[in-house]
Structure formats: structure tokens, C-alpha cells
DSSP file (Angstrom, degrees, kcal/mol; ACC not computed):
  #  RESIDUE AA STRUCTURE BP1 BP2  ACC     N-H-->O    O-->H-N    N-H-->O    O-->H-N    TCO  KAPPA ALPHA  PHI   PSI    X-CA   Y-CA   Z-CA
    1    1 A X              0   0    0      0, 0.0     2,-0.5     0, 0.0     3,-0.0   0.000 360.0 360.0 360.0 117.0    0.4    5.2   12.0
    2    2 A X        -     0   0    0      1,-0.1     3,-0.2    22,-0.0    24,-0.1  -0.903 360.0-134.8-100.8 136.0    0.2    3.1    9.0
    3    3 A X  S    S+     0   0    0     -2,-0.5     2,-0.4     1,-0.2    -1,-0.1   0.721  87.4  12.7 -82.3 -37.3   -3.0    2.4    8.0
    4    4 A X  S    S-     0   0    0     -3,-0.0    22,-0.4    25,-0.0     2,-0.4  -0.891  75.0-134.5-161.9 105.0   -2.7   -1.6    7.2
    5    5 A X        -     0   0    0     -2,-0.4    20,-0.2    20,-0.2     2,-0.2  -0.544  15.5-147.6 -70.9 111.0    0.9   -3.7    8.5
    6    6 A X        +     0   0    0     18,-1.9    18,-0.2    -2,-0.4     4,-0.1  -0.668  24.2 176.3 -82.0 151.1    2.1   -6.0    5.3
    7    7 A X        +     0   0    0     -2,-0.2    -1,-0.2     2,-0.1     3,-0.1   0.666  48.6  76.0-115.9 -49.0    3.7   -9.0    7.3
    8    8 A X  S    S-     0   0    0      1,-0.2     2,-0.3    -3,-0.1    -2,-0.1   0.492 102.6 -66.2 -79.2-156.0    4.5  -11.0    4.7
    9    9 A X        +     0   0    0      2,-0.0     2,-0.4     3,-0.0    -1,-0.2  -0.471  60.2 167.3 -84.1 144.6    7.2  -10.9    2.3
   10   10 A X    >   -     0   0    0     -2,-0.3     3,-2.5    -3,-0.1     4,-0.4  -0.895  57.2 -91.1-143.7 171.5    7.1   -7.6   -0.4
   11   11 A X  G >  S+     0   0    0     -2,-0.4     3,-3.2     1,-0.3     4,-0.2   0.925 113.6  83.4 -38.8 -38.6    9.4   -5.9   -3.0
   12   12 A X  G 3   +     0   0    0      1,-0.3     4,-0.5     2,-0.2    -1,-0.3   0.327  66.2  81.2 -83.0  21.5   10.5   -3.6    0.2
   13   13 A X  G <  S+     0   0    0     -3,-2.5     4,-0.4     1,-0.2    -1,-0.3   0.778  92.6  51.6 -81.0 -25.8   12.9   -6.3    1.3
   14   14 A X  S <  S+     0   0    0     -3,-3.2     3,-0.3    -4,-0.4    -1,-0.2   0.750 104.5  55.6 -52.3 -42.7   15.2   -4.6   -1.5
   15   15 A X  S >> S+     0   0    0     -4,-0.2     3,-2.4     1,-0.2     4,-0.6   0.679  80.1  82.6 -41.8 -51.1   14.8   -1.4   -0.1
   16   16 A X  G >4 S+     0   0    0     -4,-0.5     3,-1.6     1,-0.2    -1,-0.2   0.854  91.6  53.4 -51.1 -50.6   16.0   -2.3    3.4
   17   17 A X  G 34 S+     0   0    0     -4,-0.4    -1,-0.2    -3,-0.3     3,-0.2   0.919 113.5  51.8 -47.0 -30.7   20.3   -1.8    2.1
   18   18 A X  G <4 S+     0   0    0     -3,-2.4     2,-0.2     1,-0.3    -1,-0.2   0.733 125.1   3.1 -85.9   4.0   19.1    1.7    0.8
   19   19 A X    <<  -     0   0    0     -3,-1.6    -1,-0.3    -4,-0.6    -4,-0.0  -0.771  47.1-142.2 177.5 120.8   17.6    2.8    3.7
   20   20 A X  S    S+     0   0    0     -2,-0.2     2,-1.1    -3,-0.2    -4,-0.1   0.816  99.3  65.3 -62.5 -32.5   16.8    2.0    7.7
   21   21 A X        +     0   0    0     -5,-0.1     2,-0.2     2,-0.0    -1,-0.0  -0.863  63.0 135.6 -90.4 104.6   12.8    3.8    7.2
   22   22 A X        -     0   0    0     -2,-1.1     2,-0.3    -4,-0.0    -3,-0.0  -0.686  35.1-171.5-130.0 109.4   11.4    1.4    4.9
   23   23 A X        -     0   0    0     -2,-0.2     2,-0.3     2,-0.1    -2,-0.0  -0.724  15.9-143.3-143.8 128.7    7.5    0.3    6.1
   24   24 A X        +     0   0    0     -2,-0.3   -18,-1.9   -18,-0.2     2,-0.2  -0.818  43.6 115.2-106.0  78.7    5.4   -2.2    4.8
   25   25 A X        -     0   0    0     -2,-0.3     2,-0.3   -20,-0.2   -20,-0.2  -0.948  53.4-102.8-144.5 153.5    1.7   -1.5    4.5
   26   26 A X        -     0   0    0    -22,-0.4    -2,-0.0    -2,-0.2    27,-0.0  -0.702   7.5-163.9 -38.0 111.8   -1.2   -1.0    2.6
   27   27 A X        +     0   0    0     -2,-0.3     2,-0.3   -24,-0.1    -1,-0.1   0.608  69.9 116.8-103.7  -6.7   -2.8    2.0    1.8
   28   28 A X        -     0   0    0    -24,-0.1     2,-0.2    24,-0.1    -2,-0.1  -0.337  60.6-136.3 -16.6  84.5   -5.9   -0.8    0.9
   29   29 A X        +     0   0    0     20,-0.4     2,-0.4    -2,-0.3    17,-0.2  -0.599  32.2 171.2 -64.1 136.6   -9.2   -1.3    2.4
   30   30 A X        -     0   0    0     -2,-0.2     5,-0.1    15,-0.1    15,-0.1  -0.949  17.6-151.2-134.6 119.1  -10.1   -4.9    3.0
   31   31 A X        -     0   0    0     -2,-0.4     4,-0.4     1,-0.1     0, 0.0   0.167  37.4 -95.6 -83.2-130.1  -12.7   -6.3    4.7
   32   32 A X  S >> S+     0   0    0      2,-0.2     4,-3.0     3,-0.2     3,-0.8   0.785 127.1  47.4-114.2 -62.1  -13.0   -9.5    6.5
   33   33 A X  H 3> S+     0   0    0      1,-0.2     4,-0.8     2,-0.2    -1,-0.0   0.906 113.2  48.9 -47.2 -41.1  -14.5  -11.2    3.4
   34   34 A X  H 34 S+     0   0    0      1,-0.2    -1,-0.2     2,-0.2    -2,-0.2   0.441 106.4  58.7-108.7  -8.0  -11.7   -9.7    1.2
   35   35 A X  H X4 S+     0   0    0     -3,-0.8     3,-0.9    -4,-0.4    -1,-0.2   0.744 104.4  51.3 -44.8 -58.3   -8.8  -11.0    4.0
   36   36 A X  H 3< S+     0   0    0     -4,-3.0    -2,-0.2     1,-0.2    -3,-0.1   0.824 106.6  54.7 -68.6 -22.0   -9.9  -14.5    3.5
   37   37 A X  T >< S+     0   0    0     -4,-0.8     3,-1.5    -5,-0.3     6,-0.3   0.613  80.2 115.0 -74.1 -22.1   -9.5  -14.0   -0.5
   38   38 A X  T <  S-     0   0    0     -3,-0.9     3,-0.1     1,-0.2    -3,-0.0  -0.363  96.7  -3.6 -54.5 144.3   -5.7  -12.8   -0.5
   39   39 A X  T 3  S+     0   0    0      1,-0.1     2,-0.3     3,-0.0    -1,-0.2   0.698 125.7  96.2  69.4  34.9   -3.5  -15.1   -2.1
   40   40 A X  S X  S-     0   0    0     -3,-1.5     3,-1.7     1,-0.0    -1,-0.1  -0.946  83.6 -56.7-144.3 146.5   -6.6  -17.4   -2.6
   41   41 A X  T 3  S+     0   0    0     -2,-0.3     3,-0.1     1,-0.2    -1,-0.0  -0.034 120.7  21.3 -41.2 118.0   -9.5  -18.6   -4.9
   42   42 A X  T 3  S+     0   0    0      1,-0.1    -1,-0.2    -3,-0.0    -5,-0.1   0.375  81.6 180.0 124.5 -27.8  -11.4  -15.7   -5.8
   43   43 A X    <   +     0   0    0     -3,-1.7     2,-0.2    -6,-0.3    -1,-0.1   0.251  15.6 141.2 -56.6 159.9   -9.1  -13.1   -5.2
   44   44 A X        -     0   0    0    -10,-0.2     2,-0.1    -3,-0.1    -7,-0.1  -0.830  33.8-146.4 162.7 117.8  -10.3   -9.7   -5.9
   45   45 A X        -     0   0    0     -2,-0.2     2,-0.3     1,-0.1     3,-0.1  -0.184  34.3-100.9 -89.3-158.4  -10.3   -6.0   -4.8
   46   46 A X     >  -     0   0    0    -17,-0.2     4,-1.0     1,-0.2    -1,-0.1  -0.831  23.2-132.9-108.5 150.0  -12.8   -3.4   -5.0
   47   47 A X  H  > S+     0   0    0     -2,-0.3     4,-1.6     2,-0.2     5,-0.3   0.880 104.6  48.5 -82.6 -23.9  -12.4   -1.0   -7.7
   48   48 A X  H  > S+     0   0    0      1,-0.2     4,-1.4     2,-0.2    -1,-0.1   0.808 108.6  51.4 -28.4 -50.6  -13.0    1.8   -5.4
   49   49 A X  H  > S+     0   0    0      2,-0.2     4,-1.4     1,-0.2   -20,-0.4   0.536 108.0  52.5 -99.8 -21.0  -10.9    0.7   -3.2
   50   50 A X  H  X S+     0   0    0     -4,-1.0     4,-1.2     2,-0.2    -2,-0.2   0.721 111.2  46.5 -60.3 -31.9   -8.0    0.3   -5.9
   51   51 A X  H >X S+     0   0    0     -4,-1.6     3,-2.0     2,-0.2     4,-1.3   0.975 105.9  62.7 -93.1 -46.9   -8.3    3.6   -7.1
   52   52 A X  H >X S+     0   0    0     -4,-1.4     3,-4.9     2,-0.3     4,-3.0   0.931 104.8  43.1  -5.2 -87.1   -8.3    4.8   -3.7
   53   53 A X  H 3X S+     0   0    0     -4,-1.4     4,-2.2     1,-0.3    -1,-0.3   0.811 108.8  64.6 -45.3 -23.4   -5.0    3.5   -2.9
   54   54 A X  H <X S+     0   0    0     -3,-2.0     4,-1.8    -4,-1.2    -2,-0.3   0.763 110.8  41.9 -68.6 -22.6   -3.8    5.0   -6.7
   55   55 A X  H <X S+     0   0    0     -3,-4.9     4,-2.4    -4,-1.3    -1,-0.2   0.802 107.4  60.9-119.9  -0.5   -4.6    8.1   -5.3
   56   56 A X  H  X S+     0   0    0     -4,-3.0     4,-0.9    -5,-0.3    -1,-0.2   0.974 107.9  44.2  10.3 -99.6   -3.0    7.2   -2.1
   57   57 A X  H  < S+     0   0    0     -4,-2.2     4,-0.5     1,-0.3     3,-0.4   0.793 108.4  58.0 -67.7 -52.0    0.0    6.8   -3.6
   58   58 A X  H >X S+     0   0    0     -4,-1.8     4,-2.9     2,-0.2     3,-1.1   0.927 109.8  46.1 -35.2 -54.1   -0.3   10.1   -5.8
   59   59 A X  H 3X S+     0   0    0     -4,-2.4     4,-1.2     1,-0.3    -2,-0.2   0.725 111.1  51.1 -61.1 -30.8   -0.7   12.2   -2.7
   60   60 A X  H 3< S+     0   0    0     -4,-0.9    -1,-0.3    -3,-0.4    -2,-0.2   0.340 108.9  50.4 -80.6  -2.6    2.0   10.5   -1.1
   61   61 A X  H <> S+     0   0    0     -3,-1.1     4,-0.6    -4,-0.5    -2,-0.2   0.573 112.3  48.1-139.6 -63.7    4.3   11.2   -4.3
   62   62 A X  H >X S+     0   0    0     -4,-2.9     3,-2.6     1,-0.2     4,-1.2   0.997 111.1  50.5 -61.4 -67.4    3.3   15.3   -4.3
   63   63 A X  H >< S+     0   0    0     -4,-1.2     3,-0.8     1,-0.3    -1,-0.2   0.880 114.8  42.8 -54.2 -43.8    4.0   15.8   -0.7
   64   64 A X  H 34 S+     0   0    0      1,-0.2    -1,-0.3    -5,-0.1    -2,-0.2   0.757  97.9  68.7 -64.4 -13.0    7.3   14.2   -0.9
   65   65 A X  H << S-     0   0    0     -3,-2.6    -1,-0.2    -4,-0.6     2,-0.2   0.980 114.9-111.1 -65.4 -44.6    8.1   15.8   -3.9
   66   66 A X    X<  -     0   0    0     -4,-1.2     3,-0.5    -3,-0.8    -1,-0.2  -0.860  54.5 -40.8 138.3 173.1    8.3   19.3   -1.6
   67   67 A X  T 3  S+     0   0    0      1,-0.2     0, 0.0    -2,-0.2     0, 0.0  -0.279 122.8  31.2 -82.5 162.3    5.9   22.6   -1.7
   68   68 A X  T 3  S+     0   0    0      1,-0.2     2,-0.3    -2,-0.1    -1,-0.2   0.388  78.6 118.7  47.0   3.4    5.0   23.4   -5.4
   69   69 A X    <         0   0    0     -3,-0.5    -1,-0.2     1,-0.2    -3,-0.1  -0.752 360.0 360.0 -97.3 169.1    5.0   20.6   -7.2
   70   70 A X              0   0    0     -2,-0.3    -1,-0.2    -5,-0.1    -8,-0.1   0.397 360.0 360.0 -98.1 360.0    1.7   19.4   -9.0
């Protein structure tokens, strides 16, 4: 389950020759308000909810690395 389906276009179009599993989503909370704001006057995350995803992405990083790494 990925938490939030990117539709539009992203870096992972590069990806796609190196590999078939390449997924486009956001690890992001947004609300409703913060939907209408993408790509728009205004535009703006939460910092919470940016470091959130940093640590995401960290967690997502370790476990792929394999058992023992920090």
C-alpha cells in the first residue's frame, strides 16, 4: 500500500529503464487545504510534516540497506 499515488509527472520517469518496481508516491501528509496549494499560490508544507517524510525516507534507506546497518 503506498500511502499517497503521485500521478503526475516525477524524477521516477528515469528510473523506469533501470528497473520494472519503480512507484510514485508521497510519503507526505496533505490535507484538503494543502491539495489545493500544490503547484499554486501559496504553496507550502507543514514543517512537521516535512520532517516526517525525512524520516520516512531514512527508515526506508536502513531497512533496505539489510539487518545491521545504522
Amino acid at each position: 500500500m503506498a500511502p499517497n499515488l503521485v500521478l503526475g509527472a516525477t524524477d521516477a520517469r528515469w528510473y523506469r529503464p533501470l528497473s520494472e518496481n519503480v512507484y510514485r508516491f508521497s510519503p507526505m501528509r496533505l490535507s484538503p487545504g494543502d491539495l489545493k496549494r500544490i503547484h499554486g499560490t501559496d504553496e507550502r508544507v507543514a514543517v512537521r510534516d516535512y520532517l516526517d517524510s525525512i524520516g520516512f525516507y531514512q527508515e526506508l534507506i536502513r531497512r533496505g540497506a539489510g539487518p545491521g546497518s545504522k
